[in-house]
Steps between C-alpha positions, in 0.01 A plus 500: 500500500267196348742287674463675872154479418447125434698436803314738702209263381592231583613561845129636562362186362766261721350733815188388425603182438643428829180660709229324356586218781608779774191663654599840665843500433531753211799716644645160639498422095595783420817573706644151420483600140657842538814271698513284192523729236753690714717192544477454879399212750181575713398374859138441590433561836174362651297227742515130317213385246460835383603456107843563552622170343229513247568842337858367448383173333278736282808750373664190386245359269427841378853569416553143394807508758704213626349470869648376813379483867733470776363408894656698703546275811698527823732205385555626132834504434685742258561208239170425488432852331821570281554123448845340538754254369511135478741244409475378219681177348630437164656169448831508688485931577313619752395874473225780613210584306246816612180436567240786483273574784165662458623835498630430134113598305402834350209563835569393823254449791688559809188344708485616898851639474535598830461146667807399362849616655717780455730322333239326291347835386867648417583247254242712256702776535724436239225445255260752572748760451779380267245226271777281604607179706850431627605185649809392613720680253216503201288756447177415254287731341102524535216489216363813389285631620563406833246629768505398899126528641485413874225450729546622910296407782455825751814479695282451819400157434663230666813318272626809318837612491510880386683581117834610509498892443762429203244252342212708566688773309506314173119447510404829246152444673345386823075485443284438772233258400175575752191320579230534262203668566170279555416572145784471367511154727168406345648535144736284608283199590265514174808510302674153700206313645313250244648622235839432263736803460610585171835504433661836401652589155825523386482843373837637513864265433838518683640711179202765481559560894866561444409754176291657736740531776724628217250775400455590853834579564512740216230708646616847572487646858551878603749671717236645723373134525851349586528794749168387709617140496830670655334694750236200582802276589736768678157570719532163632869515664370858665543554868216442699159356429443155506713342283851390674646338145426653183470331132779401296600658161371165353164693637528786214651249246157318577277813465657592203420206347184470603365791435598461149265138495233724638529750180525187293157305671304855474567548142748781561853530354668729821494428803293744802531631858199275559669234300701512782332555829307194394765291483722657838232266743588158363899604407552669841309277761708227509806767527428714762589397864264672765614593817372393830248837531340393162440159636383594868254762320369266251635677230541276139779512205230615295386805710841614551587485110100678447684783711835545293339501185225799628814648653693563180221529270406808655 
């Protein structure tokens, strides 16, 4: 117990850490934690210049992770994110030596992922879901812990190709980062303009985060519990409504372990109902498909998985 405690600690003081140089973004903070200490990658949806990059650049220094940023551009090839093999010469014998591509660090920035090509976005695939890289016949392994953040324009704006759903699958989290308020906005400028940010702590390591995901996992979570996560994802692959593809079972392998994070960030050692229905909006937006009468009526991911949840909860 002293042990889930100290590393309940800590994670509240790395929190902290990270939003002393995010005005307004608390849950934004918040929900990238609960994907890290669940093991999963994490898309941040939202317009540009809104702290998207930043908050990344922060987790790293926190964590004291190896950090890479890929630019994800319409002419970025594959190679130029997995990394590929060159000739090499050795006196008279001429052989093939890998070369690793940025992909290869403990916390990847995946920056504007969606101006780059399908093909381009695929070749993460392998890594986000596996921690792996094959190429050619070769198949290398990734550091640990090994986390995939990636930043998304609004899929209206002009130069954006739309994820593949199979990609979009293997983020445990889509979070939509909104405009700040004028306050909030305000905040914003006093902490930037004329003056020098300070640079955050290091206040957790690469080893601590991986005791913690190991702690995490050994959190217990009841049958009733596994039974709404059930229900919650069977709800979405009902007939009529607005959804016209329903979540994955990836989706309840994702709320499983997130609600157990939750337990973990709250000072709790089992995980809840509201464990749950807290994480279903960032696990099951990304998953759902809505049909053409949700879209002609205006209706959002997040208001049709508001409805399952006060459907089965009642």
């Amino acid at each position: 117990m002293s042990d889930v405690a100290y590393f309940q600690q800590k994670v509240m003081e790395a929190q902290a850490e990270i939003g002393k140089g995010l005005i307004g973004q608390t849950e934004i903070v918040r929900q990238t934690l609960l994907a890290m200490l669940s093991g999963g990658n994490v898309l941040l949806e939202g317009m540009p210049g809104l702290g998207k990059t930043h908050l990344v650049r922060t987790i790293s220094k926190v964590f004291d992770l190896p950090f890479k940023r890929i630019q994800f551009t319409p002419d970025l090839m594959p190679g130029d994110v997995t990394g590929t093999k060159i000739i090499v010469k050795k006196g008279e014998e001429t052989g093939f030596r890998f070369e690793p591509g940025p992909i290869f660090s403990s916390l990847v920035l995946a920056d504007e992922i969606n101006r780059a090509t399908p093909k381009t976005q695929s070749a993460l695939l392998e890594a986000m879901q596996e921690h792996t890289v094959t190429v050619g016949t070769d198949t290398y392994k990734m550091p640990e812990p090994f986390m995939v953040l990636a930043t998304q324009n609004p899929i209206e704006q002009e130069g954006t190709y739309p994820l593949p759903e199979a990609q979009l699958d293997r983020f445990m989290f889509k979070i939509l980062v909104g405009f700040p308020t004028k306050e909030e906005l305000k905040g914003i400028l006093n902490l930037t303009e004329g003056s020098v940010m300070e640079e955050p702590k290091t206040v957790m390591t690469a080893e601590e985060l991986m005791e913690t995901k190991a702690l995490i996992n050994q959190i217990p979570i009841a049958d009733p519990v596994i039974d709404f996560i059930l229900n919650l994802v069977a709800a979405t692959h009902e007939k009529g409504g607005y959804i016209r593809e329903g979540a994955s079972p990836r989706a309840a392998q994702a709320l499983v372990r997130a609600a157990k994070a939750k337990a973990f960030m709250e000072g709790r050692i089992n995980a809840s109902f509201d464990d749950v229905a807290y994480a279903a909006y960032p696990v099951l937006r990304h998953r759902i498909i809505l049909n053409f009468d949700a879209i002609s009526e205006g209706v959002t991911e997040d208001q049709v998985v508001a409805g399952i949840i006060a459907k089965i909860t009642k």
